[in-house]
Structure formats: structure tokens, C-alpha cells
N, C-alpha and C positions, 0 to 999 in steps of 0.2 A: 600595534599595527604591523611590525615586520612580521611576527606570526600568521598573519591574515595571511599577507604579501607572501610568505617563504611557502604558506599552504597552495597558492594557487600556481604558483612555480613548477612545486613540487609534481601538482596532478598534471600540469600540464609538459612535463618535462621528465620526470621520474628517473630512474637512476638502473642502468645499465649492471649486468653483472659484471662485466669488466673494470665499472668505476669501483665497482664493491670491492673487487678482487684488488686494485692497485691500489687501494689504500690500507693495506696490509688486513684486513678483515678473515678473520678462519672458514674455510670451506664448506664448514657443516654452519657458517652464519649467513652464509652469501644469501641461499634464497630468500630468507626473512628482511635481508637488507636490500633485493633487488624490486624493484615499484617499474611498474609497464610505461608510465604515464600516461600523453595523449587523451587525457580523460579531461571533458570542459567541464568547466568552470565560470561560475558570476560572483564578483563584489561590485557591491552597490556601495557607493560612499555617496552620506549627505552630510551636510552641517547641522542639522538638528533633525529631530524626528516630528513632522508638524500634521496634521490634520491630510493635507495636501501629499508630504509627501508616503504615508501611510496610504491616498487612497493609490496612488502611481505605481508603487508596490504589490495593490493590491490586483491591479490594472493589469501590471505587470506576468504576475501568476497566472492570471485567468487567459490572457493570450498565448501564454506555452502550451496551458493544458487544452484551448483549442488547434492549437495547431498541434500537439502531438493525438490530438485527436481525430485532424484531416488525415494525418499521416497513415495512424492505424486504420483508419476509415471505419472508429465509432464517434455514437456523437455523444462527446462529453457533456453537452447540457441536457441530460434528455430530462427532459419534462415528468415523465410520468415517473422517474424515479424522486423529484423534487417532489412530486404528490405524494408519494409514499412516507417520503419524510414528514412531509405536513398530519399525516395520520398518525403516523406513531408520535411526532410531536404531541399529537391534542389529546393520546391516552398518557401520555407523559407528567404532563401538565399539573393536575389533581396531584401526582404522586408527590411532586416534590414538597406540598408540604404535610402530606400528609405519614401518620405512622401505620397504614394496612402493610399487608406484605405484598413482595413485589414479586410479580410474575413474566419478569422479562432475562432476556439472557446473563448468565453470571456478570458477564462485565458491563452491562447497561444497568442492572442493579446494585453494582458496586459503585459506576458512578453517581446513580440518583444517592444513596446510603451517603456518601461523601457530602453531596451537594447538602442534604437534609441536617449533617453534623453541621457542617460550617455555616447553616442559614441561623443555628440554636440563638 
């Protein structure tokens, strides 16, 4: 847990080249040791991981990405991109257990290939 805690410290506070420099640190090391901070940060701490608080989590995510979605002023739920996944979903479908060959981009047929090994 202090790793968590010294991470979130860290970005939120980061470290000065002057702190670098007075702690005897070599000059050609300083900028590797200097961090801007100022950078936020979330830990979420629960006592177990339960049904509930997985869906809060997931509640969670989906409320950033609308709002960094008012922000940019796109709209992160758009629909007809959800339709589009529903189609390539349902040409997807067939493949996974079948052995034709796959005609979708390298790394969507690297993942179906994966999926197809570990269903053996």
C-alpha cells in the first residue's frame, strides 16, 4: 500500500530540480530525476471487490468519459458507432469457432486465432 500512496504523492507533488540537485545527485542525472508533478490522480480503496462495488467502478468510468466528453463537446455515447460494433460483432461470431481463414485486420485476427487456441 505505501507504493500506491508514495505513487500518488509522487504525481501529485513531483520533484523539483533543485530537490534533485541538493541531494547531492550528478548534473547530467538531474533531468531524469526531476518529475513536474501536478498531475491527478484516483485510488479507490474497498474492502473487497464485490458484484456491487465492480458495478460503482464501472459507474464510475462511464461518468469521466461523459464528461470529458461535454468537455470536448463529442458525444462519447454515440450510437451509431455502438451499431457498428454490433455488425462486425455478428460477422465475428461464426469465426470464433470456426477454422476458415480470417479476413479482418492483423490484430482482430490475432485476437480471434488466440480466442480459437484457448477455446481447444
Amino acid at each position: 500500500m505505501s507504493n500506491v500512496f508514495a505513487q500518488a504523492e509522487a504525481l501529485a507533488f513531483g520533484k523539483t530540480a533543485e530537490e534533485v540537485k541538493a541531494e547531492g545527485t550528478a548534473d547530467w542525472l538531474v533531468p531524469h530525476r526531476t518529475f513536474e508533478g501536478n498531475r491527478p490522480s484516483n485510488i479507490i480503496l474497498a474492502e473487497k471487490l464485490t458484484p456491487r462495488v465492480l458495478g460503482q467502478l464501472v459507474a464510475l468510468y462511464e461518468h469521466s468519459v461523459f464528461v470529458q466528453g461535454v468537455i470536448w463537446q463529442i458525444d462519447s455515447f454515440d450510437q451509431w458507432g455502438v451499431e457498428l460494433g454490433k455488425v462486425l460483432a455478428n460477422r465475428i461470431i461464426p469465426e470464433l469457432k470456426s477454422t476458415d481463414a480470417l479476413k479482418h485486420d492483423s490484430s482482430t485476427n490475432k485476437l480471434i486465432e488466440l480466442y480459437r487456441e484457448k477455446s481447444k
